[in-house]
C-alpha positions in Angstrom: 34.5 12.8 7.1 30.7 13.5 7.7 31.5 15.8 10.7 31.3 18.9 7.6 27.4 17.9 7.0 25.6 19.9 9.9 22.5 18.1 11.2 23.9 14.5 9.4 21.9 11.9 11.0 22.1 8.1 9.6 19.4 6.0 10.4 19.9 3.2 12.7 20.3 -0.5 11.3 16.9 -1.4 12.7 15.2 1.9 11.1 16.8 0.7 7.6 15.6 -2.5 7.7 11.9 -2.0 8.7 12.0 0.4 6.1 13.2 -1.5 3.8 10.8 -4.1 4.7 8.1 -2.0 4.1 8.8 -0.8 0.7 9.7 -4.3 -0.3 6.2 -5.1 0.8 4.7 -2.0 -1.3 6.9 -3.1 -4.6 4.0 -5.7 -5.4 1.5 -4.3 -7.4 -1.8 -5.8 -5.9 -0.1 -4.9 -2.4 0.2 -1.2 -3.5 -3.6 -1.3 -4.7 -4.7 -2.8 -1.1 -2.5 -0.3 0.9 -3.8 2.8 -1.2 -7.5 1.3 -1.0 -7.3 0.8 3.1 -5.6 4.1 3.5 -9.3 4.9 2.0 -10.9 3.3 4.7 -11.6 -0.1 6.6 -12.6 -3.5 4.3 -13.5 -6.3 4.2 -12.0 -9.2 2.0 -14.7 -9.0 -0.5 -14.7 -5.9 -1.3 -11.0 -5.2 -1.2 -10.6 -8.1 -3.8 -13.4 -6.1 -5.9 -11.4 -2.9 -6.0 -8.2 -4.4 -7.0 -9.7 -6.9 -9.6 -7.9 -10.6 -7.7 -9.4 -13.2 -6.2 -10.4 -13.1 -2.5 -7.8 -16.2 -1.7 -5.0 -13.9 -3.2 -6.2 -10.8 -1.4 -6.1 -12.8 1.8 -2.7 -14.0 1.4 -1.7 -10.2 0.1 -3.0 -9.1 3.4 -1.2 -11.6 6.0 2.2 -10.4 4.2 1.3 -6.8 5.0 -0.1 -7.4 9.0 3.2 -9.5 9.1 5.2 -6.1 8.3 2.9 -4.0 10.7 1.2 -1.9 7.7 -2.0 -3.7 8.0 -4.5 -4.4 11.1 -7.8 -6.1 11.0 -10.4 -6.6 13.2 -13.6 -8.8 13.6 -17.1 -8.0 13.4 -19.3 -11.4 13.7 -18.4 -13.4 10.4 -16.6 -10.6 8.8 -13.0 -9.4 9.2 -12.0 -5.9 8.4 -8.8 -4.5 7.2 -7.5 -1.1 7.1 -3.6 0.4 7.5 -2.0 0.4 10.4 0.1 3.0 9.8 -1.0 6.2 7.7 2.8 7.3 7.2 3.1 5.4 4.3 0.5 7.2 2.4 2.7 10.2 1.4 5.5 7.4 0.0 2.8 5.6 -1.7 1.0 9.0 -3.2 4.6 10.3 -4.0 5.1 6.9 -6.2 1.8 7.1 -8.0 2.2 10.8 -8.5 5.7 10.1 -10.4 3.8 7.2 -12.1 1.1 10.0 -13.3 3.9 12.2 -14.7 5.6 9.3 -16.4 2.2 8.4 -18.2 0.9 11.3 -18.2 -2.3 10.0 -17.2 -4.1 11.2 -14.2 -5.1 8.4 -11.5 -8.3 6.3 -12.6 -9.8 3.3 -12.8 -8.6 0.9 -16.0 -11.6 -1.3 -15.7 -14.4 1.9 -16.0 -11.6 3.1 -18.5 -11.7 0.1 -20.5 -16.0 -0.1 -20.5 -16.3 3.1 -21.6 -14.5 1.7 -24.8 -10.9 4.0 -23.5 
């Protein structure tokens, strides 16, 4: 039936479901903040709970979902650990998604808690 659709190429089952896994893992709000902040730059805990306005414990646990599905790596540096993404593919999915969520609210990207200081 497909034989008609030159160059048709289904992924694989595993392709799908780490995939899938991925953007399952994005679908949290306070996950897509930490991915879009570490595709920034390295972290720590501290100030990656500073950026996206939770608590350190809940960044922590955030961030052990997202090294389980491969997105995040960390390293150590004497006291501190430091995050960043593992994998800098996902930063056209994840600009893609906030640029449709800029068109729907027509808003441009910014930061709510400056927004909401500044009496906006």
């Amino acid at each position: 039936m497909h034989d008609r659709i030159e160059d048709f190429n289904m992924p694989d089952d595993e392709q799908v479901r780490i995939a899938a896994d991925a953007l399952r893992m994005l679908a949290d709000p306070t996950r897509l903040r930490l991915m879009w902040a570490l595709l920034q730059g390295e972290e720590n805990v501290a100030c990656l709970a500073d950026l996206v306005g939770a608590r350190p414990t809940a960044v922590s646990q955030h961030l052990a979902k997202l090294r389980l599905a491969g997105l995040v790596d960390s390293r150590r540096e004497g006291t501190y650990i430091y995050y960043r993404a593992a994998d800098h593919h996902v930063l056209p999915l994840i600009e893609q998604a906030l640029s449709h969520a800029v068109h729907a609210t027509g808003r441009p990207l910014g930061n709510e808690r400056e927004e909401s200081a500044a009496g906006g």
